[in-house]
N, C-alpha and C positions, 0 to 999 in steps of 0.2 A: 497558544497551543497547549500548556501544561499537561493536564489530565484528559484535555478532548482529542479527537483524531482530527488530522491529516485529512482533508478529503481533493481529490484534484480537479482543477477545472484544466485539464487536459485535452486533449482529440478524442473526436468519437468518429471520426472515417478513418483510422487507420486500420491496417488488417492486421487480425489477432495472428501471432507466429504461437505456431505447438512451442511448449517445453519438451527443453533438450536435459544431457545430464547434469550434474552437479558435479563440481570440482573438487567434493570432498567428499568422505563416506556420508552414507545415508543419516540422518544425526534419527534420534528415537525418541518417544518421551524423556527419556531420563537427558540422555549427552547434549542435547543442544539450551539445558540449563544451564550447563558448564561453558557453552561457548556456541555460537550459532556459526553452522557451516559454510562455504563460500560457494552461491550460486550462479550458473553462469548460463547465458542463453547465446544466441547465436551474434547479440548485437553488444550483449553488456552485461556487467561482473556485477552480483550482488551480495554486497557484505554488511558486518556489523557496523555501525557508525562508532568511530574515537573523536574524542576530543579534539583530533588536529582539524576532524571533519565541517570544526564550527564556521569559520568562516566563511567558509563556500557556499555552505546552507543559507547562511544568511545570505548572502549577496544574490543565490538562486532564489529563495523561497519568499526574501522579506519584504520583496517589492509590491507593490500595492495591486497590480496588474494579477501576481499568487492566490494575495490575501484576500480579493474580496470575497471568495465563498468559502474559507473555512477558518477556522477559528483562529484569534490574531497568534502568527507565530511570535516569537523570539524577538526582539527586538535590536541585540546587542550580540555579539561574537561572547559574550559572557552568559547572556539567556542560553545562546544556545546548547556552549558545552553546560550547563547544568542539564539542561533539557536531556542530555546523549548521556549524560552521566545517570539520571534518572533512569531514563532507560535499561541500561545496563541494570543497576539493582533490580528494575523489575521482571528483565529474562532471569537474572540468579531467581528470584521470587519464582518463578512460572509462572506469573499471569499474562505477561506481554512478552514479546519481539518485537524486533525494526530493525529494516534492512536500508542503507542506504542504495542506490540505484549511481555505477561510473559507467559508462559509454567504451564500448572498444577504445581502446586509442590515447585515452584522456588516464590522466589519476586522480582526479577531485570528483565527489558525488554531486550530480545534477535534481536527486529526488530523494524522495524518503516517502517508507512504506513502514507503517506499522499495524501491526495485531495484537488486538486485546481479548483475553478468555469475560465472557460474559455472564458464566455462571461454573464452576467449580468444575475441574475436569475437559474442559476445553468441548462439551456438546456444542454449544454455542461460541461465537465469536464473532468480534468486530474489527472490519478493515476501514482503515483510512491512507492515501496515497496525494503525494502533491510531487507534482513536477515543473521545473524552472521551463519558463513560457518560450526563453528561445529553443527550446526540443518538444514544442506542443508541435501536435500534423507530422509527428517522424515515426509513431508508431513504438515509441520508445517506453511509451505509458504501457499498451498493451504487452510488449511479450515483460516486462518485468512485474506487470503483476500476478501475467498468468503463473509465470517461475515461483513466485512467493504463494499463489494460488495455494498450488502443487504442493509445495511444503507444507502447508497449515492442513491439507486434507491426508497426504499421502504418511506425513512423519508426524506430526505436531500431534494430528488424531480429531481434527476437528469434523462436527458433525454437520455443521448449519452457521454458514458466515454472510453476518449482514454490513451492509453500509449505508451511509445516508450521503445523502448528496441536494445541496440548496436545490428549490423546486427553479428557480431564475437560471440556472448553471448548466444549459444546453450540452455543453460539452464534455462536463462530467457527468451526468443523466447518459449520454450517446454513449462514451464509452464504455461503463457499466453495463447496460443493454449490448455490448459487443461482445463483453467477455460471457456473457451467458446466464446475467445475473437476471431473475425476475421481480418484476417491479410489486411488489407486496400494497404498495396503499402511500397517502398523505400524510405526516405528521404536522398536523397543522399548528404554523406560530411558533414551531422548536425553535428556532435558530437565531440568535440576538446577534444583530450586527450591525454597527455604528449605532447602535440607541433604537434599532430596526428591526420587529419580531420578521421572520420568513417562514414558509412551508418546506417543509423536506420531505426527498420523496427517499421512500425506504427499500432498501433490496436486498434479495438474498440470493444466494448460492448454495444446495446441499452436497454432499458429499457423492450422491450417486448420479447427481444433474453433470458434476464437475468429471465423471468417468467418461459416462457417456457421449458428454464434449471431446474429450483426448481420445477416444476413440476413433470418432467422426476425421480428426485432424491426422490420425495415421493413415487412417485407409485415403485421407484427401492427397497427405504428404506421398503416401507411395503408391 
């Protein structure tokens, strides 16, 4: 995982829920350097990852069933808290966040979601999102990214958010395509895995595609 993102081989039938509010004030460019706010949607709480976060991550993420379409995570409850600790310095930095993803009900994160500025000032930027397999098909993947969505367009200030997703990886491919992302083109051969170049297919999201969708889900919601 180190430096590359997170991508998820998640669901791609489940239905995208609207975001709802956040459980903390609005964070702005400047305050969520200092600390990223606590998002919360109708099903599940999304906060900053700690240290104690590591082992869970691992036992969710590390499994083989996770790892085959995105870059090898963490290996060790020790990979990971450097990994989260990394993190951290780079929200202090402004270039990245990551939220991890708890479940009503539960207190250990079952997902993680991060964002990376792509080019100075956060025009551009890149999502990556993985989710533990036993919460694939529950729809858990769509409403916490559309929540972190939200934040990277509405506070963060992002203009144009891409992801990549293995061209073999159905289910992360579907779900991307749910949230409203459009499919931009091949990246032929990007993706090295087990000693194995792959195609990735590339997507994005703009700021005014991502309104337009929240709108659509008010007037659907009332």
């Amino acid at each position: 995982m180190s430096d590359a993102l997170l991508h998820d081989s998640s669901e791609a039938g489940a239905e995208l829920q609207p975001v709802t509010a956040t459980s903390a004030p609005a964070a702005t460019m400047s305050d969520w350097r200092t600390a990223l706010p606590v998002l919360t949607s109708r099903r599940l709480t999304l906060r900053e990852p700690r240290v104690g976060d590591a082992a869970p991550l691992l036992a969710m993420l590390g499994t083989e069933e996770v790892a085959r379409f995105i870059s090898p995570p963490p290996t060790t409850v020790d990979g990971f808290a450097r990994f989260i600790q990394r993190a951290t310095r780079q929200r202090e930095a402004g270039t990245s966040f990551c939220f991890v993803t708890v479940p009503d009900g539960q207190s250990e994160p079952v997902g993680l979601l991060q964002v990376r500025q792509l080019e100075p000032g956060w025009a551009t930027a890149e999502c990556g999102i993985a989710v533990g397999s036993p919460h694939w098909g529950t729809g858990l993947f769509a409403a916490a990214a559309a929540t972190v969505l939200d934040f990277a367009f509405e506070k963060v200030g992002v203009h144009r958010l891409e992801a990549r997703a293995a061209a073999p990886n159905g289910r992360g491919n579907g779900a991307l395509a749910k949230l409203g992302a459009v499919r931009e083109g091949t990246l032929r051969r990007s993706f090295l895995k087990d000693g194995r170049y792959h195609d990735q297919v590339l997507w994005s999201l703009v700021r005014e595609d991502w309104m337009q969708r929240k709108a659509v889900w008010s007037v659907t919601v009332h």
